[in-house]
C-alpha positions in Angstrom: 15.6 -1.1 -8.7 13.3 1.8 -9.1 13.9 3.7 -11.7 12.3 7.4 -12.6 13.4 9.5 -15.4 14.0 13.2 -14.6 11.4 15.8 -15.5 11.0 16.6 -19.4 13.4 13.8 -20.2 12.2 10.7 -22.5 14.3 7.1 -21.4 13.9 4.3 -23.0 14.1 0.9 -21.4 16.9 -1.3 -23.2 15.8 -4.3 -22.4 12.2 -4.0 -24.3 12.2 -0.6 -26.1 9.5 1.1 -24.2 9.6 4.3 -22.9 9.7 4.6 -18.9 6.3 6.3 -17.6 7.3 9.6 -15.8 5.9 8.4 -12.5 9.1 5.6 -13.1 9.1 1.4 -13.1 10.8 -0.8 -11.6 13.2 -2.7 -13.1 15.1 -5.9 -12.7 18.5 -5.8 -11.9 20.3 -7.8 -14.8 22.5 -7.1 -18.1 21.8 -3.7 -18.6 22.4 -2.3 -14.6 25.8 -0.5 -16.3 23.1 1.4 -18.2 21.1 2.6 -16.1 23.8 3.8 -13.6 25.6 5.4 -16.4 22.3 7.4 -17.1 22.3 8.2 -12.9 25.4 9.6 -13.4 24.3 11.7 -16.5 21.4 13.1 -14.6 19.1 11.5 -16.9 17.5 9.2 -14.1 17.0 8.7 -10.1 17.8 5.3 -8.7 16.0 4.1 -5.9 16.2 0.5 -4.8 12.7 0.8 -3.2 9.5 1.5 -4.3 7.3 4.8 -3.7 4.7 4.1 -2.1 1.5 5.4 -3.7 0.0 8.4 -1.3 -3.2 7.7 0.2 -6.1 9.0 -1.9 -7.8 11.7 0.0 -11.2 10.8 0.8 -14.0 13.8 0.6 -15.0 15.4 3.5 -18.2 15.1 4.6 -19.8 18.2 4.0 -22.6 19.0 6.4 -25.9 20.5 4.4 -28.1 22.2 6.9 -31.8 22.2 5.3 -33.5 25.2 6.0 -36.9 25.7 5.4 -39.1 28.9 4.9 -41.6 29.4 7.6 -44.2 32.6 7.7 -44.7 32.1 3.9 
């Protein structure tokens, strides 16, 4: 499961303690799954059983510097 926490909002993981990054994290289904759908159904968190993929980093355009050069000095 993919897990993100909704904006503004601070979750805690049960199963170590740690605070869930606000991009989300996946985590393995297991003991605490009642948790984390009870927190769905609060609004606290979105549920996804796939992970986002990561856009692709824009690469910089090329820009295309003309020199020009001073002639009749």
């Amino acid at each position: 499961m993919y897990i993100t926490p909704k904006a503004g909002l601070v979750v805690r993981n049960p199963a170590t303690g740690e605070i869930l990054p606000t991009t989300g994290a996946e985590i393995p289904p297991g003991p605490h799954k009642a948790y984390w759908l009870r927190r769905q159904l609060d609004g606290d968190v979105t549920i996804s059983m796939t992970v986002p993929t990561q856009p692709a980093q824009a690469q910089p355009a090329k820009s295309k510097t003309s020199s020009t050069t001073e002639e009749g000095n």
